[in-house]
BAGUZA-783461 format. One record per residue (C-alpha): residue number from 1; residue in one letter; chain; x, y, z. Coordinates in pm, 1 decimal, m for minus. Example, Ala and Ser with C-alpha at 12.3 -4.5 7.8 and 13.67 -1.06 7.14 Angstrom:
# BAGUZA-783461
+-----+------+------+----------+----------+----------+
| pos | code | unit |       xx |       yy |       zz |
+-----+------+------+----------+----------+----------+
|   1 |    A |    A |   1230.0 |   m450.0 |    780.0 |
|   2 |    S |    A |   1367.0 |   m106.0 |    714.0 |
+-----+------+------+----------+----------+----------+
This chain:
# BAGUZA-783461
+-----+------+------+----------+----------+----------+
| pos | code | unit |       xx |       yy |       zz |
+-----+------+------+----------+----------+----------+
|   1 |    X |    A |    795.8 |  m3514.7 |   m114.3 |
|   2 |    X |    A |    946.9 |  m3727.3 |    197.4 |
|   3 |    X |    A |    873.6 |  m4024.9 |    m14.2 |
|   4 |    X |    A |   1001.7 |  m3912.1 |   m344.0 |
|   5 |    X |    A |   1304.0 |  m3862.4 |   m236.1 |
|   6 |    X |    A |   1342.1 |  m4137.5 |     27.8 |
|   7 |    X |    A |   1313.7 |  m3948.6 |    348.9 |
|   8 |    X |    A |   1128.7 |  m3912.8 |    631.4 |
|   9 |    X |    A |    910.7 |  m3670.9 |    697.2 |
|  10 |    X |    A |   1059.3 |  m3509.1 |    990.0 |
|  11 |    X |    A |   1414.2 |  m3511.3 |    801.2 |
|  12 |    X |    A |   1241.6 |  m3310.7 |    477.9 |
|  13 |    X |    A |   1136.7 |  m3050.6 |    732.7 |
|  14 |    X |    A |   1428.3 |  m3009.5 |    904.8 |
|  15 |    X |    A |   1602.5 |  m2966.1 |    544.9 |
|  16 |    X |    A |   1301.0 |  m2690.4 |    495.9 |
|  17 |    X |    A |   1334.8 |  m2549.3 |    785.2 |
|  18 |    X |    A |   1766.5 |  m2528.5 |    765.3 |
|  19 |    X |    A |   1711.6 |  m2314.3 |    467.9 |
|  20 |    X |    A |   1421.9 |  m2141.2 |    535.9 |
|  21 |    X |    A |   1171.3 |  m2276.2 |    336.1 |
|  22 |    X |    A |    827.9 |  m2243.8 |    404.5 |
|  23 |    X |    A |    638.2 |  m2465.5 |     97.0 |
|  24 |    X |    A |    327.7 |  m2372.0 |    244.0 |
|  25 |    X |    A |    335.4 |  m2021.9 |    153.3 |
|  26 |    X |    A |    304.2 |  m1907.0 |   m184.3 |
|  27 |    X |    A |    327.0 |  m1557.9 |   m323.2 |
|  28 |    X |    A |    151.0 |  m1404.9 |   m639.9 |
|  29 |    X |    A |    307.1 |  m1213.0 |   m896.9 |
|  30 |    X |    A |    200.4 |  m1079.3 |  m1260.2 |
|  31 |    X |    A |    373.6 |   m958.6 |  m1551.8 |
|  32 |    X |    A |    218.2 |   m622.9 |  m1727.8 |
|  33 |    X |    A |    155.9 |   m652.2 |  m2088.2 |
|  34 |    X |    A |    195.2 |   m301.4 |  m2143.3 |
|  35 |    X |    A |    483.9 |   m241.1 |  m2386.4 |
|  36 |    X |    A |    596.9 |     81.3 |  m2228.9 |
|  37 |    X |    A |    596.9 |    m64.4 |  m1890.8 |
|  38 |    X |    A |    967.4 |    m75.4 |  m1877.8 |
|  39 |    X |    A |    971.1 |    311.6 |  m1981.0 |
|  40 |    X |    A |    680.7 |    460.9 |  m1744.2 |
|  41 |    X |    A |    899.7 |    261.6 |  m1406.5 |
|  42 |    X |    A |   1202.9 |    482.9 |  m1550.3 |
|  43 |    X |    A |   1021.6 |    750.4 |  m1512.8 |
|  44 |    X |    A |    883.5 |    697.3 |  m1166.5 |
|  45 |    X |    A |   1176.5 |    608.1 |  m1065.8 |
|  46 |    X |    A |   1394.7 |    859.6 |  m1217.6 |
|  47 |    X |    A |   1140.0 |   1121.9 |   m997.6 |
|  48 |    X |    A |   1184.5 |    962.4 |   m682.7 |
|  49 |    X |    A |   1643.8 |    896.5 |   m742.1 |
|  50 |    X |    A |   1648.3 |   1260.1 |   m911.3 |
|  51 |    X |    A |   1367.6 |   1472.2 |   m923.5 |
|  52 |    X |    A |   1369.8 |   1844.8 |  m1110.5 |
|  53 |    X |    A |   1552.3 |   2107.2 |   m945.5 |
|  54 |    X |    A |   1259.9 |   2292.1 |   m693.1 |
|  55 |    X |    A |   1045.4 |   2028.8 |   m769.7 |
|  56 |    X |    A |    804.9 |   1841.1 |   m483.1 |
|  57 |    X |    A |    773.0 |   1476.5 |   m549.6 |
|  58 |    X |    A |    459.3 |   1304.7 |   m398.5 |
|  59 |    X |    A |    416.2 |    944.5 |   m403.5 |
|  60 |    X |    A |     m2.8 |    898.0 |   m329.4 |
|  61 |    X |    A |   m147.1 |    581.9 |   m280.9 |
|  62 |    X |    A |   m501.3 |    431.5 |   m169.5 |
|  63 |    X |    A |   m676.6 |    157.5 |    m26.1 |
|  64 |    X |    A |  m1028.0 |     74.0 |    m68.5 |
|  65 |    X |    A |  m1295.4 |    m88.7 |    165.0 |
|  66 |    X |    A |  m1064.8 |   m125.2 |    458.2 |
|  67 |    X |    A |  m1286.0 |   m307.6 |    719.7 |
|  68 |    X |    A |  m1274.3 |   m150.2 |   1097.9 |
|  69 |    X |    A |  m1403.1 |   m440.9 |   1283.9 |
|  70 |    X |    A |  m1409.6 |   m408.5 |   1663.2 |
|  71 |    X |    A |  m1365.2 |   m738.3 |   1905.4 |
|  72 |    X |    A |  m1679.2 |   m839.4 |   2125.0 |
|  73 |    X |    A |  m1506.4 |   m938.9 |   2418.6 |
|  74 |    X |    A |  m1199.0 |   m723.2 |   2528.6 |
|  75 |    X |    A |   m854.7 |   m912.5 |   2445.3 |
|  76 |    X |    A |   m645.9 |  m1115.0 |   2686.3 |
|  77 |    X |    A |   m318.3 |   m953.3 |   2741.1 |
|  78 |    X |    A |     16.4 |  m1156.5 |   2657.3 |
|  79 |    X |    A |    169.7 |  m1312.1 |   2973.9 |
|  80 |    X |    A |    500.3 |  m1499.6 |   3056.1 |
|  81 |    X |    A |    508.0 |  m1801.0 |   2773.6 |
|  82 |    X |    A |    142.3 |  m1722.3 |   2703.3 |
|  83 |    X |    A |     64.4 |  m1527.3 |   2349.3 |
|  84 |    X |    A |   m220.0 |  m1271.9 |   2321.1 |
|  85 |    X |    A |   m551.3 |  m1416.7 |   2334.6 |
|  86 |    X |    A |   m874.1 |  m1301.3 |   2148.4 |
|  87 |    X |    A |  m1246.2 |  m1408.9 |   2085.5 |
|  88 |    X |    A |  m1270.5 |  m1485.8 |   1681.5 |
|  89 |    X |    A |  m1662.6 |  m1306.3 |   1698.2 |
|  90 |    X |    A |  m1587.9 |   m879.8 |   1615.9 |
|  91 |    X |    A |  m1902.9 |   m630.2 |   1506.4 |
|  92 |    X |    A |  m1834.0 |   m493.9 |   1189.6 |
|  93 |    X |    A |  m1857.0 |   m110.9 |   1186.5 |
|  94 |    X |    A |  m1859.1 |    m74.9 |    813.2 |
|  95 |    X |    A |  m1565.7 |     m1.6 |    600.9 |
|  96 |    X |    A |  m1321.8 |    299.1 |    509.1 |
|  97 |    X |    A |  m1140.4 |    389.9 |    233.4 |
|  98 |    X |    A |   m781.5 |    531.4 |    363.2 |
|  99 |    X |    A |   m540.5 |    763.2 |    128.9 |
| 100 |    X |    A |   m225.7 |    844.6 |    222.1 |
| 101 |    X |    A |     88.7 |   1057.4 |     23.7 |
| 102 |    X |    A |    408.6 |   1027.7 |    117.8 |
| 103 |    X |    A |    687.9 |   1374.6 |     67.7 |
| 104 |    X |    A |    964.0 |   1159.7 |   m137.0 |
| 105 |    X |    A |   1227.9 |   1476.7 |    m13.7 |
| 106 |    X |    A |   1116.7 |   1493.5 |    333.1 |
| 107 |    X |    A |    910.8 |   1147.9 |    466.0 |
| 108 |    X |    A |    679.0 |   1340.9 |    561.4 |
| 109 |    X |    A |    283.5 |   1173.1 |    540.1 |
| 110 |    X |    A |    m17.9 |   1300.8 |    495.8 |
| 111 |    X |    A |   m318.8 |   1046.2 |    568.0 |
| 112 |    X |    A |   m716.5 |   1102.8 |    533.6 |
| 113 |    X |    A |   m951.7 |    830.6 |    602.2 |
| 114 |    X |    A |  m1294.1 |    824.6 |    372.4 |
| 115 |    X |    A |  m1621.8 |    637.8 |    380.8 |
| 116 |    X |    A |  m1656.0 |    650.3 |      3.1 |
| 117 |    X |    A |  m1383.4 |    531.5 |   m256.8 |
| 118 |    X |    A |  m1495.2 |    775.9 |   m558.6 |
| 119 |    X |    A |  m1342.3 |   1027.5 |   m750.5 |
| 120 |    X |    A |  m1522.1 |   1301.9 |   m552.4 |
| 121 |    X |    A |  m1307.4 |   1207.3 |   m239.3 |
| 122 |    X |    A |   m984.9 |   1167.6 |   m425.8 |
| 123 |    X |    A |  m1001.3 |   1538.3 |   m595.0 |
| 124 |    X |    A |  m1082.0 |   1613.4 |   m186.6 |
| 125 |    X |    A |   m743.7 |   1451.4 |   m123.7 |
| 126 |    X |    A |   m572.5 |   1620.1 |   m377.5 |
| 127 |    X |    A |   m658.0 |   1942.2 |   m265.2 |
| 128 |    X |    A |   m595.9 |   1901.9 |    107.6 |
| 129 |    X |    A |   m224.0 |   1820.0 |    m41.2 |
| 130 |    X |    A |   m183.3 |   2104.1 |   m240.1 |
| 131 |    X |    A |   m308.3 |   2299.3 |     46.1 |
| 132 |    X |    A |    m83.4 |   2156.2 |    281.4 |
| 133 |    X |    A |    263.3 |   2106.3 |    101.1 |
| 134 |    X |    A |    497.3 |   2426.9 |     92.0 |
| 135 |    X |    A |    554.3 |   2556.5 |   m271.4 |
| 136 |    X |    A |    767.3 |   2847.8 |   m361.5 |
| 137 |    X |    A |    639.6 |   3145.4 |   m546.3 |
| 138 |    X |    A |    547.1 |   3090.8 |   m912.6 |
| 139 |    X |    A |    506.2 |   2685.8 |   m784.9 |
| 140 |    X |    A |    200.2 |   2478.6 |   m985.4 |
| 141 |    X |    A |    102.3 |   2141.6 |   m944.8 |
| 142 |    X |    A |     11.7 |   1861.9 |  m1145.2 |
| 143 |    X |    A |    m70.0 |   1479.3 |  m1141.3 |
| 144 |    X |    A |   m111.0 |   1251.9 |  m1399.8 |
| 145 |    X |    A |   m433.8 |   1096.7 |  m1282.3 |
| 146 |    X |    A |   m636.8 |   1452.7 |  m1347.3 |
| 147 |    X |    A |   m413.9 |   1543.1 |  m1661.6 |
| 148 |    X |    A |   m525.6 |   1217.9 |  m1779.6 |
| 149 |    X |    A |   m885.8 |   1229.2 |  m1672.6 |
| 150 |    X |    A |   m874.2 |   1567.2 |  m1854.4 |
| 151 |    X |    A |   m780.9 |   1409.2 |  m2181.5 |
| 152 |    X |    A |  m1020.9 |   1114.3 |  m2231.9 |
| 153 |    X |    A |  m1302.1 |   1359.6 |  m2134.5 |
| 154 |    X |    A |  m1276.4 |   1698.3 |  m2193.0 |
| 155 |    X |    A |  m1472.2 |   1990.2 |  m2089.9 |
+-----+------+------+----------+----------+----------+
């Protein structure tokens, strides 16, 4: 770039560097092809700005095959002008599959950590939430991901 534009090299990162820019770093993005995408984040959405009168929004979300390495040698604590040190070599101890929901109304989180990623150990989740979270009388719950599940194979 320093040459296409007649600069030096230094000067172009400097320029970068005034505004910010890191080149280097690139982010990912992708557009969904559904055509009712625009529709279903409405309706998210709405839930979270306004949700029902006595209703409990939940906002659930997973990760699968987190690793849970552990180091070799023990780390080298940060000193004066001297950063953290640690050995690149770790044992790997396998991998877990973490779910966490999130009480829109309240921030309040509820987090369970799983050695399997399958539907068995979601339904598990579910049901330690609805055991958990304080309904009123008369209260029932529902998620889209069973209702759905229901509906492409029924019983």
């Amino acid at each position: 770039m320093a040459r296409a534009v007649g600069l030096s090299q230094s000067a172009v990162v400097r320029i970068w560097n005034a505004f910010g820019r890191k080149p280097y770093r690139g982010e990912t993005f992708k557009l969904s092809t559904d055509p009712n995408f625009v529709e279903k984040v409405r309706d998210v959405v709405g839930l979270y700005m306004s949700p029902p009168e006595n209703a409990i929004v939940l906002s659930i979300d997973e990760k699968s095959q987190v690793q849970a390495p552990d180091r070799t040698q023990p780390l080298l604590p940060m000193t004066p002008g001297r950063a953290e040190r640690r050995t690149p070599d770790y044992v790997r101890n396998g991998t877990t599959s973490p779910l966490a929901t999130l009480d829109v109304a309240t921030g309040r989180v509820i987090g369970r950590c799983y050695r399997r990623h399958r539907q068995r150990e979601f339904l598990k989740f579910l049901k330690e939430i609805d055991a958990q979270v304080v309904r009123g009388p008369g209260a029932r719950s529902t998620s889209s991901w069973t209702t759905m599940g229901r509906t492409r194979r029924p019983r």
